[in-house]
C-alpha positions in Angstrom: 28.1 4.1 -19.4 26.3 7.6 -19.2 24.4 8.2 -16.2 21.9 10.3 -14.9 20.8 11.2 -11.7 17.8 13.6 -10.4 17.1 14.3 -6.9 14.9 16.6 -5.2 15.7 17.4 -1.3 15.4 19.8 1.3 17.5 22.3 3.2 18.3 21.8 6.7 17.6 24.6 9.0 20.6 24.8 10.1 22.7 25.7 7.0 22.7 29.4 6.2 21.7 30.0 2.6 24.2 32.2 2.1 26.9 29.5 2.2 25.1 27.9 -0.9 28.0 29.7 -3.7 30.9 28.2 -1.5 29.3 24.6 -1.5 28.7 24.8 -5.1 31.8 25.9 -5.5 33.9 23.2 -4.2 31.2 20.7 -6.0 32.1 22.6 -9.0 35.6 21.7 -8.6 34.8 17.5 -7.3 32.4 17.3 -10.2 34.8 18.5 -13.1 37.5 15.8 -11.6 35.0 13.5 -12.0 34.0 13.9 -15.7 30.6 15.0 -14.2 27.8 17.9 -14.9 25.7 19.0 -11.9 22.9 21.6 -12.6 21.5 22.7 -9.2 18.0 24.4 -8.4 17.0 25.6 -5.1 13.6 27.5 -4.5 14.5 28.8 -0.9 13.5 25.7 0.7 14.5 22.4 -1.5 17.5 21.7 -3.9 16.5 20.1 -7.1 19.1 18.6 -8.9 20.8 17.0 -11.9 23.9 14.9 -11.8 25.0 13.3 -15.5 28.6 11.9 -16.1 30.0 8.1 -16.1 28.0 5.3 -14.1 30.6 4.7 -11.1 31.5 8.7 -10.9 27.5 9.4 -11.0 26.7 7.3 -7.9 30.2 8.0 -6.3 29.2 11.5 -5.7 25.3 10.8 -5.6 26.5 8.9 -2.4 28.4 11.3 -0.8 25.4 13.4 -1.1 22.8 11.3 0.4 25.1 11.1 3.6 25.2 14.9 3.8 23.4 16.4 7.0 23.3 19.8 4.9 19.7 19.0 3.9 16.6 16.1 4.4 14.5 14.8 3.0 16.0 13.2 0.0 13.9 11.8 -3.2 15.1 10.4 -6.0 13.2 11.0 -9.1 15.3 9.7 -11.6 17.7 7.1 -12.7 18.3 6.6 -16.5 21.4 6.1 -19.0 21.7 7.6 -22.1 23.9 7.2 -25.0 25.1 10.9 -24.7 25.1 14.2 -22.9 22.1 16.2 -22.2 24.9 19.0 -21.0 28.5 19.4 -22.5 30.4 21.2 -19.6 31.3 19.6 -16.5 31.2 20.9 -13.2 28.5 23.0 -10.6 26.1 25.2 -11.8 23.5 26.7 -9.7 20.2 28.7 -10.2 18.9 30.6 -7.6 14.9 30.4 -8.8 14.6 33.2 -6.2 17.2 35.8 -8.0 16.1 34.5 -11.2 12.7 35.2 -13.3 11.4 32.2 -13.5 9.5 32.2 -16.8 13.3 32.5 -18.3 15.4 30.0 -16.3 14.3 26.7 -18.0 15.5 28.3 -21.0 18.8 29.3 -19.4 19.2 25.6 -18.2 18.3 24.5 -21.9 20.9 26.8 -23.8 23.7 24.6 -21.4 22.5 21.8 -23.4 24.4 20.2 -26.2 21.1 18.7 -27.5 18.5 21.7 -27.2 15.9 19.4 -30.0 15.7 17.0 -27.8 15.2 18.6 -24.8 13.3 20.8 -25.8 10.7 18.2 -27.3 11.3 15.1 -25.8 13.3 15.0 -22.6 12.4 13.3 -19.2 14.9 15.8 -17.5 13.7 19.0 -18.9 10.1 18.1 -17.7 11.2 17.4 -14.0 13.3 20.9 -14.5 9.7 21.9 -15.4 7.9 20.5 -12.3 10.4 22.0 -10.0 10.3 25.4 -11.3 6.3 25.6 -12.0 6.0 23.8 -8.5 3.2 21.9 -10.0 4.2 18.6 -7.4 4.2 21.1 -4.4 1.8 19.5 -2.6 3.7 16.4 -2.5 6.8 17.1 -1.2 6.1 16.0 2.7 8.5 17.0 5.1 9.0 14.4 7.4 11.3 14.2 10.2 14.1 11.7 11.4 13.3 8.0 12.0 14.9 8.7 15.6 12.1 11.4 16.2 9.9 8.6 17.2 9.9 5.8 20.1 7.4 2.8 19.4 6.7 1.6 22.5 5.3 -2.0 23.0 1.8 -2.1 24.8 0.9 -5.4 25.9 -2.8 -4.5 27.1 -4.4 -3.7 23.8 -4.8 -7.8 22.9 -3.8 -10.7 24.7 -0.6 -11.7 24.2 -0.9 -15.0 25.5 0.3 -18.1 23.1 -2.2 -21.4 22.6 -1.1 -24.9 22.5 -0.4 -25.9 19.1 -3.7 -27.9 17.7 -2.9 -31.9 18.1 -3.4 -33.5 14.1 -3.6 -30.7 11.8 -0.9 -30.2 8.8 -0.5 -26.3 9.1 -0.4 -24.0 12.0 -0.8 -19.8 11.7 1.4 -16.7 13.3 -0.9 -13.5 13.5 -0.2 -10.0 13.3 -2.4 -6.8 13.6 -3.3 -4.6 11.2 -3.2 -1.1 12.9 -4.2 2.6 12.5 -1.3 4.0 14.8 -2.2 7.5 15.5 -5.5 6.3 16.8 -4.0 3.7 18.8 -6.8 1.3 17.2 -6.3 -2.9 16.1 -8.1 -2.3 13.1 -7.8 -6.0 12.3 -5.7 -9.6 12.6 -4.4 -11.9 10.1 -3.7 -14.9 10.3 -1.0 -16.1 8.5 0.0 -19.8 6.7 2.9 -21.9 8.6 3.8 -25.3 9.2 3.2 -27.0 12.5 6.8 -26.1 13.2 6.4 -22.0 12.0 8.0 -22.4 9.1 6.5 -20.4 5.9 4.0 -21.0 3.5 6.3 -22.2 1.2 7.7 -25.0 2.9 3.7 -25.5 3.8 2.6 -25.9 -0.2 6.4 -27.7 -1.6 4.7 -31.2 -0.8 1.6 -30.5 -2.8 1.0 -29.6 -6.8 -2.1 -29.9 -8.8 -5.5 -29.4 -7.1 -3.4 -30.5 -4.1 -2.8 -27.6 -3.4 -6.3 -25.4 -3.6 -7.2 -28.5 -1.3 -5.3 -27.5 1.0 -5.1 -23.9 0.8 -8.8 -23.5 1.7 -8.6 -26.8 4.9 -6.2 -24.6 6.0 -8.5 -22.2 7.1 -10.5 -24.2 9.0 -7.3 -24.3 11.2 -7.3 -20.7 11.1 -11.1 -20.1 12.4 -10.0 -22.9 15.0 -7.1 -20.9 16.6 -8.9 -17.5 16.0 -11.4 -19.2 18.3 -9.1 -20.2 20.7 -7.6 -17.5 21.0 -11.1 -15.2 21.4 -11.2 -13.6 18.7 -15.0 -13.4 18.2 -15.2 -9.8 18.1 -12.2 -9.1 16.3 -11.9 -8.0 12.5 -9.8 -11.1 11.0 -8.0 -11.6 7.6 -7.1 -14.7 6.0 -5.5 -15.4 2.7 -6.4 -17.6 0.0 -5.4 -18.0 -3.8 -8.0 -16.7 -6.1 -7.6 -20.5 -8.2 -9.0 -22.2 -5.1 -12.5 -20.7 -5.4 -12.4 -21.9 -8.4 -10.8 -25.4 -8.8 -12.6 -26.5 -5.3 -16.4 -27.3 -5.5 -18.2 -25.6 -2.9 -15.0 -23.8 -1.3 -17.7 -20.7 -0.3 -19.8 -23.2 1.5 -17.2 -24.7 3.3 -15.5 -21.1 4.8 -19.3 -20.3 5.6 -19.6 -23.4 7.4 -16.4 -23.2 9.3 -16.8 -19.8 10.4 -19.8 -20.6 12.0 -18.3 -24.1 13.3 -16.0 -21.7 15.5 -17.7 -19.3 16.7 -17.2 -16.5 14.4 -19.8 -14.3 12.2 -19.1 -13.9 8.2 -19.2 -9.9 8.3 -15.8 -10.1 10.9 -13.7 -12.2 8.4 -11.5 -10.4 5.6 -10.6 -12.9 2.6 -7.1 -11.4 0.7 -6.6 -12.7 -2.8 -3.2 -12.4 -3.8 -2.0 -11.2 -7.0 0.7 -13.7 -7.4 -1.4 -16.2 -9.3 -2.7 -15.8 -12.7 -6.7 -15.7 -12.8 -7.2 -18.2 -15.2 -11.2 -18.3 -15.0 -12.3 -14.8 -13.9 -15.7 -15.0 -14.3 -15.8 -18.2 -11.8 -13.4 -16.3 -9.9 -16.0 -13.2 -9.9 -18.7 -15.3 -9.3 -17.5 -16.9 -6.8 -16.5 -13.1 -4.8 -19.9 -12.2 -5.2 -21.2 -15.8 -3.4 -18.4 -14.3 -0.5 -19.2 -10.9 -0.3 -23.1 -11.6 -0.5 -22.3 -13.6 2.2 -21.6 -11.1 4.8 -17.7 -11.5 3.9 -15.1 -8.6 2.7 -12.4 -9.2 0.4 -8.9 -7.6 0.0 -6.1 -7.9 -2.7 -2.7 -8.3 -1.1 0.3 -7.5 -2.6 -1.5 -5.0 -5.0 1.0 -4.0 -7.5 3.2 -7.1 -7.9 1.0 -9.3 -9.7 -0.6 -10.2 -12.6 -4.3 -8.6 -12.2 -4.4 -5.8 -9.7 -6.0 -3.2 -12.1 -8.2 -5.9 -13.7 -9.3 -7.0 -10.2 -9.7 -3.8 -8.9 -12.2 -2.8 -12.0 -14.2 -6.7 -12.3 -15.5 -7.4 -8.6 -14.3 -3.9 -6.3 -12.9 -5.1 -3.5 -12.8 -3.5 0.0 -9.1 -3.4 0.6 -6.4 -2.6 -1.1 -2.8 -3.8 0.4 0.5 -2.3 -1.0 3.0 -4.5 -2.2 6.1 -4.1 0.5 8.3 -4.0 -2.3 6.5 -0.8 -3.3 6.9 0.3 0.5 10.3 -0.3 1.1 11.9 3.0 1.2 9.2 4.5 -0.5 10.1 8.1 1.5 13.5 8.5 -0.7 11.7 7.5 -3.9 10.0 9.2 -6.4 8.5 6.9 -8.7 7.5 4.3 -5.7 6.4 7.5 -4.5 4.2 8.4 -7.3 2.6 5.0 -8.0 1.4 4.8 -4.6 -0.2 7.7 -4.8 -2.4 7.1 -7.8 -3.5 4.1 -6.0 -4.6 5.9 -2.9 -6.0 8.3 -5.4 -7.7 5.0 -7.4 -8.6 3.6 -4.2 -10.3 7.0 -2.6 -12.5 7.3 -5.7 -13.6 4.0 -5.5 -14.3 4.0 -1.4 -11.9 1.4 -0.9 -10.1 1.5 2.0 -6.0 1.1 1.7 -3.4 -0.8 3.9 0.6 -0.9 3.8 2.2 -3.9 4.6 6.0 -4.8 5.4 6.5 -1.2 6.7 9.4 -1.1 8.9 11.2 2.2 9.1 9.8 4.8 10.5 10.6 7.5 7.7 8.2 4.3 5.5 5.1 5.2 7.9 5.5 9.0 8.1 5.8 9.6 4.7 2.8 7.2 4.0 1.0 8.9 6.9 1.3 11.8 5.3 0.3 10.7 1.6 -3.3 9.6 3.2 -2.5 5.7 4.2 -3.8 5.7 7.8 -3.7 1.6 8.6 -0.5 -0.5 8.7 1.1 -3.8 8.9 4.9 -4.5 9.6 7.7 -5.2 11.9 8.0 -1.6 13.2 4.3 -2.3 15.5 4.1 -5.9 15.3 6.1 -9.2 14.3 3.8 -11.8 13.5 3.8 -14.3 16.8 3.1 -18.2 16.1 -0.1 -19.3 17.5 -0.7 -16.5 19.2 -1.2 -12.7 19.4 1.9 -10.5 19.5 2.3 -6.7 21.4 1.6 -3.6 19.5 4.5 -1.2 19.4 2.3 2.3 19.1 4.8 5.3 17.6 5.0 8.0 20.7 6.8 11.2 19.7 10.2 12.3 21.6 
């Protein structure tokens, strides 16, 4: 299978640039034993480049490359197949955009083609070549440093730690973990998340239950929720729960009773944050609406989770404008040496800033995930790198101190 490859990187400080024609060099001569082309940019700074030959030879090399200290820094851009070669000679070819004019060198890469129509006209590859050269993406390419640059030491003072004693009767228990803006050393909120009475996960929570079963007991779990938020002193504290969108719906008077047990414990409407997850389809939206607006009227925010996985995000996100926004970890994980995770979570913190709603990432946990988020705008966070979620109770926050 015909595989290609596009990578964008950047040079280490270390390598002298004038050993760049001895490293292409030997490529030239691994590539062409491999059956595979490799056409190389470098602007000075970051090495652009294309790698197209046969599927296991392709990532073979790509491998080898990711693991070499020469440069940082690495983004993938592209990963397709196609049912021939964009390029007809195999081996190393670089282009040196500072020795060449640059108005003229996508047409030099384009006459080593063996199919100039397409791509000229119509070809993915050409118009990242494009984007390189023009440096129209620029501004994106964020330089962050090493994972190991950082220490994320735990700080036990910022919220009590202490555990409570599970609550005697009740069918569901909750773990909670902070949502944090690191650099400002701030708990920008809690939330409290579904388990069993023994910590196991929502799942095993919900198996038991089908039908309206299970909006029933979606939303009585949250009077357990208030409860240990209570205990636990959490009266002045910003705290999130989750709930599916279906049990506003399928559950008569489901605003009334979160009202009622937010006041039952101690607890204000305006400090509680309501997630909707994306994971269920909407199958009543203007009830759904309706019933946001009974919430939001209320004193209450309202968050999507898992924005980006689901079946609604852009509809929800245009019908009742929420005041959160949550990343799908999916689109988090590794999101520093990706280019199209990279891309789509950037047009929604570009959505998200012209609407004035404010944008979390959850399941971060590599420190490369939060600086290269950090530096695309995203200042709050969720994830094992500052906080595991602890059973019924609060757990330390690890704040990020540089070496």
């Amino acid at each position: 299978m015909l595989t290609t490859i596009i990578y964008r990187s950047h040079i280490d400080d270390g390598v002298p640039v004038s050993t760049l024609e001895s490293m292409v060099a030997a490529a030239n001569v691994k590539n062409s034993h491999a059956d595979v082309t490799g056409i190389l940019l470098f602007n000075g700074t970051h090495f652009f480049q294309l790698l197209e030959g046969p599927e296991e030879s392709v990532f073979a090399i790509y491998r080898r490359i990711c693991e070499d200290t020469r440069h940082y820094n690495l983004v993938e851009l592209l990963c397709d197949y196609a049912p021939s070669r964009r390029f007809g000679s195999t081996g190393m070819e670089l282009f040196d955009l500072r020795e060449h004019d640059r108005d003229k060198v996508l047409q030099e890469v384009l006459n080593k083609s063996t199919s100039k129509y397409q791509l000229a006209y119509d070809d993915r590859a050409l118009r990242f070549f494009r984007t390189f050269v023009e440096a129209t993406e620029r501004q994106n390419y964020f330089e962050i440093p090493p994972g190991d640059s950082w220490d994320f030491v735990p700080d036990e003072d910022v919220l009590s730690s202490e555990s409570i004693p599970p609550i005697a009767e009740v069918a569901c228990s909750f773990a909670f973990q902070p949502v944090i803006d690191p650099l400002a050393r701030e708990v920008v909120s809690l939330e409290a998340l579904l388990r069993t009475p023994d910590g196991n996960s929502p799942e095993t929570y919900f198996n038991a239950l089908s039908g309206d079963d299970i909006y029933a007991a979606d939303l009585s779990s949250k009077k357990v929720a208030f409860a240990m938020a209570a205990a636990l002193n959490l009266r002045k504290q910003m705290l999130s729960v989750n709930l599916l969108p279906m049990t506003l719906v399928n559950v008569p008077g489901a605003v009334n009773f979160l009202l009622q047990e937010i006041k039952q414990n101690g607890l204000v409407p305006e400090q509680i944050l309501v997630e909707f997850t994306e994971s269920e389809v909407i199958s009543r939206l203007e009830e759904f609406t309706g019933a946001v607006r009974q919430l939001k009227a209320a004193g209450i925010s309202v968050a999507i989770d898992d924005f980006g996985a689901g079946f609604a995000g852009l509809l929800l996100l245009a019908q009742f404008q929420p005041d959160r926004v949550k990343i799908n970890r999916d689109l988090i994980r590794d999101v520093h040496k990706s280019g199209p995770r990279q891309a789509i979570i950037q047009a929604i913190i570009q959505c998200c800033t012209s609407l004035e709603i404010s944008v979390t990432a959850v399941g971060v946990e590599k420190p490369e995930e939060w600086m290269w988020l950090e530096s695309a705008g995203i200042t709050t966070f969720q994830g094992y790198l500052f906080a595991a979620p602890m059973h019924n109770g609060i757990p330390s926050v690890a704040w990020p101190e540089k070496k």
